[in-house]
C-alpha positions in Angstrom: -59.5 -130.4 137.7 -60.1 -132.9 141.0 -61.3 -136.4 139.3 -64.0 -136.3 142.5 -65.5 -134.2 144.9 -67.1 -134.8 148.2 -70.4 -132.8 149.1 -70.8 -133.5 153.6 -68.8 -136.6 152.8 -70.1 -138.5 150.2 -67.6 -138.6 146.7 -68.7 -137.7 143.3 -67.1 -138.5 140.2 -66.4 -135.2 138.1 -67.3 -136.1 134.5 -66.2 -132.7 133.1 -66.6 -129.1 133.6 -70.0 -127.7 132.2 -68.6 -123.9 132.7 -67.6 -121.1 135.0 -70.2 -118.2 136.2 -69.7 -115.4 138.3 -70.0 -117.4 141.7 -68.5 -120.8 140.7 -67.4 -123.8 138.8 -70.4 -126.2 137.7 -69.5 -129.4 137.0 -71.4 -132.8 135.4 -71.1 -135.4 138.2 -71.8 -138.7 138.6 -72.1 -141.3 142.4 -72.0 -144.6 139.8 -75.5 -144.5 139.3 -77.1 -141.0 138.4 -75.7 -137.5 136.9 -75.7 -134.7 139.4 -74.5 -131.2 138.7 -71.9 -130.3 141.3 -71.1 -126.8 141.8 -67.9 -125.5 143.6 -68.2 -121.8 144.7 -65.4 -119.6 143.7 -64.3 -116.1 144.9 -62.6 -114.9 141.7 -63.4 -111.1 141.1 -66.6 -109.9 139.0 -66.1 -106.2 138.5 -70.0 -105.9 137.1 -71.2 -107.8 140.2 -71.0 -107.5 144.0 -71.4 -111.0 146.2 -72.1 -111.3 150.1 -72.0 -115.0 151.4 -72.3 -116.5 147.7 -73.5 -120.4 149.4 -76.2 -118.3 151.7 -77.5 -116.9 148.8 -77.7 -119.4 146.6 -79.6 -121.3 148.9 -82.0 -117.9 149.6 -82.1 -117.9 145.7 -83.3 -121.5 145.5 -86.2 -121.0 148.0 -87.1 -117.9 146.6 -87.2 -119.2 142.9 -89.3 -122.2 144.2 -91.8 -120.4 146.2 -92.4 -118.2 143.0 -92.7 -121.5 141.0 -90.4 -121.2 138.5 -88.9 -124.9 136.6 -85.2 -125.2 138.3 -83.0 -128.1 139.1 -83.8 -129.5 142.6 -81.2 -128.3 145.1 -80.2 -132.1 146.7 -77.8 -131.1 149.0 -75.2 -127.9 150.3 -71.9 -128.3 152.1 -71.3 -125.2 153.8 -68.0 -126.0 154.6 -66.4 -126.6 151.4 -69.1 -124.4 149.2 -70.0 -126.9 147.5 -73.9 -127.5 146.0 -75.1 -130.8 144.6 -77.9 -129.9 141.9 -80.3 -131.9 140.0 -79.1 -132.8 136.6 -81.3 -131.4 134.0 -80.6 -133.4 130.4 -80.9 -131.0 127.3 -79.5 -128.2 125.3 -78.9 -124.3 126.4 -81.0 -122.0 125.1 -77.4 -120.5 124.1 -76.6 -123.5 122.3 -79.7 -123.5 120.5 -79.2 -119.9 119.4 -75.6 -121.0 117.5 -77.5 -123.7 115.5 -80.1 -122.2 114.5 -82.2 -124.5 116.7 -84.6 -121.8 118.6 -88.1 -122.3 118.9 -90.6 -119.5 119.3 -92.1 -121.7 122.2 -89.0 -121.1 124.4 -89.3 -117.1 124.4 -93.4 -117.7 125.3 -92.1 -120.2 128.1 -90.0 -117.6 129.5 -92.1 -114.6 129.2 -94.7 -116.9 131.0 -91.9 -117.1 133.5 -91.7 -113.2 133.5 -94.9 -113.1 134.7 -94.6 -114.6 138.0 -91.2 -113.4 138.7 -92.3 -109.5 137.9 -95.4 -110.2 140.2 -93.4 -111.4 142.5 -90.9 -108.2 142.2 -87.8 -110.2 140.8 -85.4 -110.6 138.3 -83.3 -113.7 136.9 -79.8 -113.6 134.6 -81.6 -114.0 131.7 -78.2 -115.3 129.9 -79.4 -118.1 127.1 -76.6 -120.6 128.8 -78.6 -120.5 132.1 -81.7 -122.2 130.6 -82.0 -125.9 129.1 -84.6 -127.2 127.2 -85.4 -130.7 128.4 -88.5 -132.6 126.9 -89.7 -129.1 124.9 -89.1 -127.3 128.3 -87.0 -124.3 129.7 -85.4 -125.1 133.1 -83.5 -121.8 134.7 -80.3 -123.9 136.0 -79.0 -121.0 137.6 -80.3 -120.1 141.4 -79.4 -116.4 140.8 -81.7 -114.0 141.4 -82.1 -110.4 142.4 -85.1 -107.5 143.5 -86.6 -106.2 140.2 -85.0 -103.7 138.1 -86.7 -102.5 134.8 -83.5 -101.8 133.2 -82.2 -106.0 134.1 -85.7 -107.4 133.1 -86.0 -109.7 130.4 -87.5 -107.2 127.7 -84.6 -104.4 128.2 -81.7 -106.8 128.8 -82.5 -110.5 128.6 -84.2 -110.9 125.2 -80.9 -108.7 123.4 -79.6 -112.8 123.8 -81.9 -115.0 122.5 -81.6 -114.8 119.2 -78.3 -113.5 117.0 -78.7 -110.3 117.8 -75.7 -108.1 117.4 -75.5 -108.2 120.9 -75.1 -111.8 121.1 -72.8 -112.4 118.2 -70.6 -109.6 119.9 -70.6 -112.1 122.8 -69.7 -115.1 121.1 -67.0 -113.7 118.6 -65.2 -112.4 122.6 -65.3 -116.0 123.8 -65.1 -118.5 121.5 
């Protein structure tokens, strides 16, 4: 792992990897003064997924999940070039994380069906996966930008919610990668 990255120039320290998803690398960064999530595009193979230009979409992802107005991490800055994307850091726990100690709040499933409803209304889906969410403050933030047309079957009731509690579904997942 590079000890700093540059996004158009300007060096980040890489504090440590926060994980790997099915377009890239997200890191916890730092310029000296504030934390920054840095995240370095990869083009490893995803048999379940098919990606065009990954950067073009995460920025078409970013602008659509903001017009709809759900909480994400301010996009700060993109270099094309090296497909790299410097994101607001967003302080908490993963909904995920939450999950394995027994930490979930009934308040976090409301948040996110109340996200549900301007994301169907707005004929779109989000990866509903518990480690893309934080809580910061008593609040979900979606850290991922992914996010597709809307498919009944990939909605948050017929897929999404099979994860966010210790469902068999979910312990399945975590026995395969811990």
């Amino acid at each position: 792992m590079n000890k700093e990255m540059t996004v158009n120039g300007i060096k980040y320290n890489i504090i440590k990897l926060l994980g790997k998803g099915k377009g890239g690398y997200s890191y916890l960064a730092d310029d000296g003064t504030k934390k920054y999530v840095l995240k370095q595009i990869h083009h490893e193979p995803c048999s379940y997924y098919q990606f065009g230009n990954k950067i073009e979409a995460e920025i078409r992802d970013y602008e659509r999940l903001k017009a709809i107005g759900i909480k994400i991490p301010d996009m700060i800055d993109v270099d094309i070039e090296h497909e790299r994307i410097l994101k607001e850091f967003i302080d908490g726990d993963t909904i995920y994380q939450l999950i394995l100690q027994d930490r979930m709040k009934p308040i976090y499933v409301e948040q996110l069906r109340s996200m549900c409803v301007l994301l169907y209304a707005a004929y779109t889906n989000i990866d509903y996966f518990p480690t893309n969410f934080v809580v910061c403050n008593e609040e979900i933030y979606y850290i991922d930008f992914e996010c597709n047309d809307y498919m009944e079957e990939w909605n948050f009731e017929n897929w999404g919610i099979k994860y966010w509690s210790k469902t068999p579904e979910f312990l399945k997942y975590v026995e395969e990668h811990s």
